[in-house]
C-alpha positions, -999 to 999 in steps of 0.1 A, spaced: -86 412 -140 -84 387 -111 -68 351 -125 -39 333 -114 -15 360 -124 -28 380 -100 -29 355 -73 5 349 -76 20 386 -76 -8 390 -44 14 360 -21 42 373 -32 30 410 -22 18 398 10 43 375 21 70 408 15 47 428 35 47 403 65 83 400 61 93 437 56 66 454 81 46 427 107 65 429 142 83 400 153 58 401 186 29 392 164 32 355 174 -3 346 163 -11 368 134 20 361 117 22 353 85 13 313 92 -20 325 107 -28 341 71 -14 316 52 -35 292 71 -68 314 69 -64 319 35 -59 277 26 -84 266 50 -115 296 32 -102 280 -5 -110 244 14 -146 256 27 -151 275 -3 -148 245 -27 -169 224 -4 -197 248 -5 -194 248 -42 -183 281 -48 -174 291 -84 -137 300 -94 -136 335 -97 -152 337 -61 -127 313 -48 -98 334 -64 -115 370 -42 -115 346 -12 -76 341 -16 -72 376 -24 -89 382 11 -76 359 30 -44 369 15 -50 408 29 -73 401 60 -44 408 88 -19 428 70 -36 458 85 -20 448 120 14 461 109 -7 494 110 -28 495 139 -43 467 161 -80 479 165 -95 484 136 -70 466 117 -95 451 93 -102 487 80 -61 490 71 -62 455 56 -91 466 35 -71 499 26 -42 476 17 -62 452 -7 -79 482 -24 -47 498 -32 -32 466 -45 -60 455 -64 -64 496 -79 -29 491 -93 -34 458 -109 -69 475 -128 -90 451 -112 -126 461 -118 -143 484 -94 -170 456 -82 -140 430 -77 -125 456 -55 -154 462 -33 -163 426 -26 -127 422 -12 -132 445 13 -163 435 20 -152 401 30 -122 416 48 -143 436 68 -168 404 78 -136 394 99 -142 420 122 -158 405 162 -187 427 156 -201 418 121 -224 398 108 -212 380 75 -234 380 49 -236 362 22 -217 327 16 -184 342 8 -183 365 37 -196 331 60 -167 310 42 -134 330 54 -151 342 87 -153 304 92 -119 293 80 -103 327 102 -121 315 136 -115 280 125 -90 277 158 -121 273 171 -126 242 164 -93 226 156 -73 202 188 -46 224 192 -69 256 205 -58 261 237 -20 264 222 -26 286 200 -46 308 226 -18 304 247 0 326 212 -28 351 217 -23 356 251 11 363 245 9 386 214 -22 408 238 0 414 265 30 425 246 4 451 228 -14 462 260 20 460 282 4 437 309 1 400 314 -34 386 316 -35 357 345 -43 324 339 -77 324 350 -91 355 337 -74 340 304 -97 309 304 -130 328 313 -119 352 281 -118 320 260 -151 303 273 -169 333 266 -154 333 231 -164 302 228 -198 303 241 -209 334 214 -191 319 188 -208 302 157 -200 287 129 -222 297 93 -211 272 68 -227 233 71 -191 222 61 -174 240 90 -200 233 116 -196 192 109 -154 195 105 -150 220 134 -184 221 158 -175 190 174 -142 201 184 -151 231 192 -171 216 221 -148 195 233 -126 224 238 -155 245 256 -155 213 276 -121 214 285 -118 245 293 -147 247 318 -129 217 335 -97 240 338 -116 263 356 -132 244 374 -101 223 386 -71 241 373 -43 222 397 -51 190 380 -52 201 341 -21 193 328 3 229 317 -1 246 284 27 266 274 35 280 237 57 252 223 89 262 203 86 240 173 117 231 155 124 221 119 157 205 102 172 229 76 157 213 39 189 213 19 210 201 49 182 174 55 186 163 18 227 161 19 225 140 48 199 115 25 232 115 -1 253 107 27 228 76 31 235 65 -6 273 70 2 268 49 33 259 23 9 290 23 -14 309 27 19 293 -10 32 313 -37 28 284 -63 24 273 -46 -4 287 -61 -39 316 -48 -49 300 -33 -84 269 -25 -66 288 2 -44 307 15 -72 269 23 -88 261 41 -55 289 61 -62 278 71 -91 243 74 -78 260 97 -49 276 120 -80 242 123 -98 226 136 -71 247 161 -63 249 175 -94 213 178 -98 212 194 -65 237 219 -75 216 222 -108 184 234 -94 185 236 -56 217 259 -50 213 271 -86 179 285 -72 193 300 -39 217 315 -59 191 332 -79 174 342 -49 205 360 -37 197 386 -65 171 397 -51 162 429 -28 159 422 10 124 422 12 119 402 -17 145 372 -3 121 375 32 92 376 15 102 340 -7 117 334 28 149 327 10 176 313 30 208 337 37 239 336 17 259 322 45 235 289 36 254 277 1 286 285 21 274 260 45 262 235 16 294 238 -1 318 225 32 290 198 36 290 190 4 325 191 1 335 169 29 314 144 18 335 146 -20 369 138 1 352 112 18 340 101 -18 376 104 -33 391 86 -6 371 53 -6 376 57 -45 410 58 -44 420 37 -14 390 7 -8 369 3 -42 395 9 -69 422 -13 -55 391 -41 -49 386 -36 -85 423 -45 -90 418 -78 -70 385 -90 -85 403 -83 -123 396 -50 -132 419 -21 -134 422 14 -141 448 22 -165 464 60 -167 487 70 -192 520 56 -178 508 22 -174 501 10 -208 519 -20 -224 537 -10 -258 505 -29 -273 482 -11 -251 500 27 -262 495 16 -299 457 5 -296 444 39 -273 463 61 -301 451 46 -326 415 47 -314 415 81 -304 425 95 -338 398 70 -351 370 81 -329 379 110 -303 402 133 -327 372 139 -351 347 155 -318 375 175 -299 369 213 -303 391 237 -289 385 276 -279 410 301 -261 403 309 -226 387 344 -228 356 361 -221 340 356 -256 345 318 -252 324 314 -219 295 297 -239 317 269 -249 316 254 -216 283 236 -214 266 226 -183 276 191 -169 302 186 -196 337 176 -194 363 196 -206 405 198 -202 416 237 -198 454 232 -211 481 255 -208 503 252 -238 534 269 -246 541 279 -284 568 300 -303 576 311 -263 547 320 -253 517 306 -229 481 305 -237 450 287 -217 432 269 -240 397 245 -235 393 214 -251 361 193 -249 357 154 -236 334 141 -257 319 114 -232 281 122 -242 292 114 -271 317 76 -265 312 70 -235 333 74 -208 354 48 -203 374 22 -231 382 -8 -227 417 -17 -235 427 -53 -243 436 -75 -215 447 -111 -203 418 -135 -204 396 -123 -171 407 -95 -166 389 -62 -176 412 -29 -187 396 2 -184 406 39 -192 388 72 -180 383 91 -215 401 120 -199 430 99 -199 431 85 -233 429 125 -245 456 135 -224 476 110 -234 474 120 -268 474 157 -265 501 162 -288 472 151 -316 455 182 -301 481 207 -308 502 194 -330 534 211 -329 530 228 -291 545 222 -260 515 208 -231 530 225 -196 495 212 -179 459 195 -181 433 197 -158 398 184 -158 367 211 -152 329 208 -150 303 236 -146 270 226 -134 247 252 -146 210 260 -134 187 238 -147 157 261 -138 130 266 -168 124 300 -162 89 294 -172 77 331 -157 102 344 -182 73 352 -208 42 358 -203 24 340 -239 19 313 -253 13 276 -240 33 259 -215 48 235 -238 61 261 -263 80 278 -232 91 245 -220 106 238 -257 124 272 -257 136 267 -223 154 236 -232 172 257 -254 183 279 -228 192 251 -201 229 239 -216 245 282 -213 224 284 -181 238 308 -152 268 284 -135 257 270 -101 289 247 -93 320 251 -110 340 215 -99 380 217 -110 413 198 -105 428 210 -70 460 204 -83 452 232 -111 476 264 -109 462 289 -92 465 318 -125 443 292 -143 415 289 -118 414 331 -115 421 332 -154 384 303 -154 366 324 -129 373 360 -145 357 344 -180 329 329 -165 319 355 -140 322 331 -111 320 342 -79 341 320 -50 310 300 -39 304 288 -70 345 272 -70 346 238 -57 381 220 -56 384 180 -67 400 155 -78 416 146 -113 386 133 -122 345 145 -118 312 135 -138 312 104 -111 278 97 -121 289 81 -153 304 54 -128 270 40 -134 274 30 -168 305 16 -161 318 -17 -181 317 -51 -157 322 -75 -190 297 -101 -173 308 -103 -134 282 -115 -123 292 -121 -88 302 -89 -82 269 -75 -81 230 -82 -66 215 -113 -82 193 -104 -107 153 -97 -95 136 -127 -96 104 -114 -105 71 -127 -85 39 -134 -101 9 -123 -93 -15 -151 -78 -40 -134 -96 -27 -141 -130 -9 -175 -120 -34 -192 -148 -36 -168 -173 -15 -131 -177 -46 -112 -189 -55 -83 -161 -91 -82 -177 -109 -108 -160 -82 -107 -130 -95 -73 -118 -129 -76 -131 -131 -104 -101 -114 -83 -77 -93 -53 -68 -53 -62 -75 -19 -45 -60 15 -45 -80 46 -39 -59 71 -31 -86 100 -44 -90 93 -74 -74 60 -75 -99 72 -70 -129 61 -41 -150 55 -59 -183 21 -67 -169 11 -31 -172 28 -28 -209 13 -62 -220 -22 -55 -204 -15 -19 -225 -8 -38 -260 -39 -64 -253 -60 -38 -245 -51 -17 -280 -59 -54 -304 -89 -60 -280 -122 -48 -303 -142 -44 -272 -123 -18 -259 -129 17 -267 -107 47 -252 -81 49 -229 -69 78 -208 -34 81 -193 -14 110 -178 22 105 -187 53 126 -160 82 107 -169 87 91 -200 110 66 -209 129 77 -239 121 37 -261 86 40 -239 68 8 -246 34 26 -225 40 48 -254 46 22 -283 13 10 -263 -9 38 -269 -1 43 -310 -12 8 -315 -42 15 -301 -45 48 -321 -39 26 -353 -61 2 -343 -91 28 -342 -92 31 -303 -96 67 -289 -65 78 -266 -62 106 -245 -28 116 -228 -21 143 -206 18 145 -210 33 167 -182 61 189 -201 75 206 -164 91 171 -153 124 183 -147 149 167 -170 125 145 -189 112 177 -211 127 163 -241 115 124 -240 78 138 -229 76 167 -253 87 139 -280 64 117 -272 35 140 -268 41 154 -306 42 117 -317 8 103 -299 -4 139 -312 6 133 -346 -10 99 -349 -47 112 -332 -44 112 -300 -57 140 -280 -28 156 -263 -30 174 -228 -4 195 -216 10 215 -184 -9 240 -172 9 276 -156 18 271 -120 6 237 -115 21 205 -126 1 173 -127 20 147 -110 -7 118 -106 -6 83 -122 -35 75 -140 -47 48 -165 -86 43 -172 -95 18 -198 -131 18 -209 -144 -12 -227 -180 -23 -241 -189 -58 -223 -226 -72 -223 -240 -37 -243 -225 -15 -211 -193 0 -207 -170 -9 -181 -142 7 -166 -105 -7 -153 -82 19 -136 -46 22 -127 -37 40 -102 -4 43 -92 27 61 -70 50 56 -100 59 66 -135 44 48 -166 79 47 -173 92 4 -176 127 17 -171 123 31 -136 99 6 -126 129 -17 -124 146 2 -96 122 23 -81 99 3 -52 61 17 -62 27 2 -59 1 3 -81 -39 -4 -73 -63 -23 -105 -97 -18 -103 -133 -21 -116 -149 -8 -86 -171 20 -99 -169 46 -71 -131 48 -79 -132 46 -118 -157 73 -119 -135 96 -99 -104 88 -119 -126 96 -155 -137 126 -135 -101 137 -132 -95 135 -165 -127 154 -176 -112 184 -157 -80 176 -168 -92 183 -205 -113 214 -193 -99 233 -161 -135 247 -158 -149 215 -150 -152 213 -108 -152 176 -99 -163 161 -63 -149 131 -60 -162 104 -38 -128 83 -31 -99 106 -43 -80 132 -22 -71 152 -52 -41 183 -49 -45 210 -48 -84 212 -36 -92 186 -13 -56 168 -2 -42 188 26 -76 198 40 -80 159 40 -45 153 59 -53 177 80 -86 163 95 -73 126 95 -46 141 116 -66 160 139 -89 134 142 -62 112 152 -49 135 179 -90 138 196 -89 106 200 -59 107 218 -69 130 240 -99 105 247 -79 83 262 -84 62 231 -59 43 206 -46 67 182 -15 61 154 -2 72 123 19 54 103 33 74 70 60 60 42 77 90 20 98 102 -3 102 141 20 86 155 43 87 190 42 54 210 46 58 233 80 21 234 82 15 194 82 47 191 106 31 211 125 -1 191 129 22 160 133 38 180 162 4 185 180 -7 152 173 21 136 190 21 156 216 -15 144 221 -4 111 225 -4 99 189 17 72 182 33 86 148 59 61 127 73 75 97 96 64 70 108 87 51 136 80 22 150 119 14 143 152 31 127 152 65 121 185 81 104 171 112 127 168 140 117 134 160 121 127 199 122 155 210 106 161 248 78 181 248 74 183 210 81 152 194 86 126 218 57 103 204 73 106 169 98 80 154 120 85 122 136 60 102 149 60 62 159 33 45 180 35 15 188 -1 -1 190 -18 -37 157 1 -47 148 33 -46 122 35 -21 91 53 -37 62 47 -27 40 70 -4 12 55 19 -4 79 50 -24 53 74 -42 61 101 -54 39 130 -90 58 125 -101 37 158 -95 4 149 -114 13 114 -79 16 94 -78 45 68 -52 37 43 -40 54 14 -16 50 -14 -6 86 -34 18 100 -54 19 129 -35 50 134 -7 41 162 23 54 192 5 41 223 0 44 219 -39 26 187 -38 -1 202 -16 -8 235 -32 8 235 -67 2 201 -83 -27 179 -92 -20 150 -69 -41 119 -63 -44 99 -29 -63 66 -30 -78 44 -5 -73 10 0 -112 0 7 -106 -41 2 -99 -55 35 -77 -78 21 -53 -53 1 -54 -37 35 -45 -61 50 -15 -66 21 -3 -34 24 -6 -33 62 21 -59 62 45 -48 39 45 -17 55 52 -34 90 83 -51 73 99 -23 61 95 -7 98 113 -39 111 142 -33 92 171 -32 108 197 -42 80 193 -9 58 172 13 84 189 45 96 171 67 125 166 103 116 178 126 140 183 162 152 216 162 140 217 143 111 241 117 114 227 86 104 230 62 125 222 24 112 191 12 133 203 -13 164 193 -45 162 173 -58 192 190 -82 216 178 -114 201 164 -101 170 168 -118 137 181 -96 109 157 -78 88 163 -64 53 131 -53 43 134 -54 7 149 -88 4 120 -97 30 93 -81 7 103 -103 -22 99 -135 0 67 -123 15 54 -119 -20 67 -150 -32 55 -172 -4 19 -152 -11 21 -164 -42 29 -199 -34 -2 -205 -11 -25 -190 -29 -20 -206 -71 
């Protein structure tokens, strides 16, 4: 049968074949060229309405089409066919399904005649080169590829008459390819005549050697941003001791499913790691001394800067020799109130290995009794109290204790009776992976809930211990938990950093950021009530500096209000005491109908959304959940309410979580509207959101996985002809990562156009900028500040026409091809106009602004001679404010 099982074992099939078989001479039908073909026949094939088993043969096609060339080059379709066939036999796909695979395979071939729509769809999307700006490079691939197979060099001239008479006999069968790539195509007939005609002034094409920054590395130099922050002295004092903390979490949860993942990768047979195009071994090694060095770097500004500036501004860290007599009595007598009751102790032995939970602290002891030595484990309960206590001080000053401490202080409570020879701290930081593909029944939500289970005895990924810990113990650890010496990772007497952010400050104000003043909206300056607001006009929120209580409030107004009738939301992250949610069941009581798709694959938020979802379920609401392979990641609200006999819609569409906790720290926007175009594509979504069956064309929306890359793609290219026209041409793009190939790719081409391409970009960024002759026109910059930057807008200069849009979708591959994603477009001139200048302020910065680079370093944008200073986010808030001034 051909679903998405099938599908899924076919790329995987493929990709192994390309990897395992395809010569490393094959420069143009590598495995990007299928990849490509195979994305751009699902983007013509949904455009010409085909249905979705006919789109699945068109991937299995694509998929197969140029496989055969690890065979034979003539006649490779033949092989390619041969290939599909004998995959397809061995999966019992139906005889029929069989044979319309090869027959669209073989409608690649120069000399047919495609028949049919399918056949016309992936001989379009494999010629589609045709048509796109970047031709004459990648014919320069061709050229290259032909004369290694037929052992001469074809000159430069015969080359271009090759490629004009190509061009001059090709044709194009689908309407949709014929208006995206017919116009190109003749500009590049154009253009090549021109060469022929006058090849001394046509500027060189040569095959360009694109270069990519290593993911993982780019994402450890976006935590050495964060540490850059608690290493800046103008940031408050508590402030940096949170970016600490911020710096710990992050690595642990990169440990937890990134190098978790490579380890799993590892596992796997050579052809298999190629074929994932898994990284080599030698990469964690390489993470691990990163990583690493940046801990020491941690420890030291710790111990040496921020703890003794603790001391000065009041607050201290006490260890177990500094307590006053007072002091002593109060810890002991606390920890046999509260601690003694939650420690659990197991021998250090292979049978015990489950004790140790991921991402929990525990002591491993070595205790002498009756003349002998045992290992021993003994929990730290901090999940549980907290991880620090606050002993009594003078008035002003603040006391504080690690947990650890207060234990090992009163170890002898532990094992009464026993001598303690040592005590050192350990924390294993398991993968966090779902292992979703682990059964094959059942609904996504059940395997999410049985997963959970499985997460806290996961397989280790990090295994942080005391470096002053014998070196019998660590062996005596590793042998019990089946640790290999990647996985080891020396520290300090303390780790679990991240709790740093729940750390007592006992009202020091000045120590930290002034509170967020929040700005309100000139729209609702007279009344707080988004109905009649956004009925007047289309609105944009910029959380935090908007604060999100308008979106709970408008939520709670719209469940008493009689006239309204059903509300649809789709819910990622949920916020364990979730007011949206609190929201949405006093609606249900109230009679309203509510619909929630509740996304149970947000990593780490399983729990709160799986609770939530049983609890909207269990008073009415209909309940959506994840679907296999494909996580919905958009942030939609549609309100539908009765006014004059008619209904009338309000949407929400945002780059953020429903989720008031985050919204307080994480820098998203948000667009409110009545305007019917866009509420009729967002209660589309939602209608194939309840029923996968259900094909939607939306008029506004570039929606993932269909329409969004194919979109990026031709605002990119378009971009990039212009260009070439001699025309203005820029892109402007604000990110989380960036870390699609393919879209880099474009970005490359486009720049090397003449594009004027500005991005800003907070975590990973694969592109490499300024780089001569491949990036030169592109320009880098991430700024990490107070707020977590997270909003994503892609602008484009669309000749003088600005197209801008707001998503919650970064350039990744997952967010392209494996997530429902939603981009919006800003189609008020004003909000434009808005978002046009915030945009331009955060590109000014150049307080928190660091320039991305080759060689990831960082290095703090330089301020122009002259130049005021420029902190973008404290800029935004005034901008906002003095908006709001002129215009109540």
């Amino acid at each position: 049968m051909v679903n998405e099982a099938l599908i899924q074992k076919a790329r995987l099939h493929v990709r192994r074949w390309f990897a395992e078989r395809m010569p490393s001479y094959l420069v143009f039908h590598d495995l990007d060229h299928t990849l490509s073909v195979t994305r751009t026949a699902l983007a013509i094939g949904r455009a010409s309405g085909v249905g979705p088993h006919e789109l699945l043969l068109l991937e299995l096609a694509g998929l197969f089409h140029d496989a055969g060339y690890a065979l034979k080059r003539k006649g490779h379709e033949k092989e390619s066919a041969r290939l599909a066939l004998a995959f397809l036999k061995k999966y019992g796909v139906s005889t029929s399904d069989q044979l319309r695979v090869r027959a669209l395979i073989m409608a690649t071939r120069a000399v047919a005649e495609p028949r049919g729509l399918l056949q016309q769809v992936l001989r379009d999307a494999d010629q589609s080169k045709a048509g796109q700006p970047d031709f004459l490079e990648k014919s320069e691939r061709l050229r290259d590829e032909l004369s290694h197979l037929q052992l001469k060099h074809q000159g430069a001239k015969a080359w271009l008459k090759t490629n004009i008479a190509y061009l001059q006999n090709h044709r194009f069968h689908t309407a949709y390819a014929i208006k995206r790539y017919g116009p190109q195509k003749a500009v590049n007939l154009k253009e090549l005549r021109q060469r022929l005609i006058a090849p001394e002034t046509a500027p060189v094409i040569g095959r360009v050697v694109e270069r990519f920054v290593d993911r993982d590395i780019s994402w450890l130099a976006f935590n050495e941003r964060v540490l850059q922050e608690a290493q800046d002295p103008r940031v408050p004092l508590l402030e940096r001791v949170k970016f600490l903390g911020i710096f710990s979490s992050n690595l642990d949860e990169f440990y937890r499913v990134r190098v978790a993942g490579l380890r799993s990768l590892s596992k796997l047979k050579k052809g298999e790691r190629s074929a994932l195009e898994a990284p080599a071994a030698k990469r964690v090694e390489r993470i691990n001394r990163k990583a690493l060095a940046q801990q020491r770097r941690f420890g030291l500004l710790w111990r040496r800067t921020l703890l003794p500036a603790l001391a000065r501004a009041g607050i201290r860290f006490l260890g177990e020799g500094s307590l006053n007599k007072d002091q002593h009595a109060f810890v002991e007598r606390w920890f046999l109130a509260h601690v003694a009751p939650l420690i659990h102790t197991a021998a250090i032995r292979s049978v015990n290995a489950q004790f140790i939970e991921d991402r929990k602290l525990y002591m491993a002891c070595r205790i002498k009794h009756r003349g002998k030595d045992r290992m021993v484990l003994a929990n730290v309960p901090s999940d549980r109290l907290g991880r620090f206590l606050e002993v009594p001080a003078g008035r002003g000053r603040t006391h504080l204790m690690f947990l650890d401490d207060v234990i090992r202080l009163n170890l002898h409570h532990v094992f009464p009776g026993q001598h303690v020879l040592s005590c050192h701290s350990i924390k294993l930081s398991r993968d966090a992976d779902l292992y979703l593909d682990e059964e094959f029944a059942d609904s996504v939500v059940d395997k999410v809930r049985r997963s959970l289970k499985k997460r806290s005895t996961g397989v280790p990924a990090r295994f942080l211990y005391d470096n002053e810990m014998p070196t019998g113990m660590v062996r005596a650890l590793s042998t019990t938990l089946k640790l290999k010496r990647a996985d080891l990772v020396p520290g300090g007497r303390y780790h679990h950093f991240s709790d740093l952010l729940s750390m007592p400050s006992v009202g020091r104000r000045n120590l930290k950021d002034e509170a967020v003043r929040a700005v309100r909206h000139p729209a609702l300056s007279k009344s707080p009530n988004l109905f009649p607001a956004v009925r007047k006009a289309d609105l944009l929120l910029h959380f935090p500096y908007h604060d999100f209580s308008v979106i709970t409030d408008w939520l709670h107004r719209a469940a008493r209000d009689p006239a309204v009738t059903r509300i649809f939301i789709t819910l990622y992250r949920v916020a364990k005491e979730s007011e949206v949610c609190r929201a949405l069941l006093e609606a249900l009581k109230r009679g309203k109908q509510v619909t929630a798709f509740v996304e149970v694959q947000a990593r780490f938020d399983e729990r709160s959304n799986l609770f939530w979802g049983e609890t909207l379920e269990a008073a009415g609401a209909t309940v959506l959940y994840s679907y296999e392979h494909l996580k919905v990641h958009s942030k939609l609200l549609l309100i539908e309410r009765r006014e004059q006999g008619a209904r009338k819609r309000y949407a929400y569409l945002g780059t953020g979580n429903f989720n008031e906790r985050t919204a307080r720290i994480y820098a998203d926007s948000a667009l409110l509207t009545t305007r019917p175009s866009i509420t009729a594509d967002v209660a589309a979504v939602f209608r194939h959101l309840a029923d996968r069956k259900v094909t939607i064309k939306p008029r506004h929306l570039l929606l993932a996985p269909d329409r969004l890359r194919p979109a990026i793609e031709a605002l990119i290219d378009a971009e990039a002809i212009r260009a070439r026209r001699g025309q203005q041409a820029s892109i402007l793009l604000k990110l989380n990562s960036l870390e699609d190939k393919s879209l880099i790719s474009k970005l490359y081409h486009a720049g090397r156009a003449g594009v004027s391409i500005r991005i800003i970009v907070r975590g990973i960024c694969c592109l490499v900028p300024g780089v001569p002759g491949l990036s030169e026109n592109i320009t880098a910059i991430s700024i990490v500040d107070r707020f977590l930057e997270h909003t994503r807008a892609y602008v484009f200069h669309n000749g003088g026409n600005p197209l801008m849009y707001l998503s919650s979708a970064d350039l990744m591959e997952r967010n392209m091809d494996r997530r429902i994603e939603a981009a919006f477009p800003l189609i008020d001139p004003a909000l434009q106009k808005e978002m046009g200048d915030l945009l331009e302020l955060q590109w000014s910065d150049n307080v928190k602004a660091r320039v991305i680079d080759e060689a990831q370093t960082n290095p703090y944008r330089k301020r122009a001679r002259g130049a005021g200073q420029v902190r973008s986010q404290v800029a935004t808030a005034e901008w906002l404010r003095r908006r709001a001034r002129t215009k109540t």
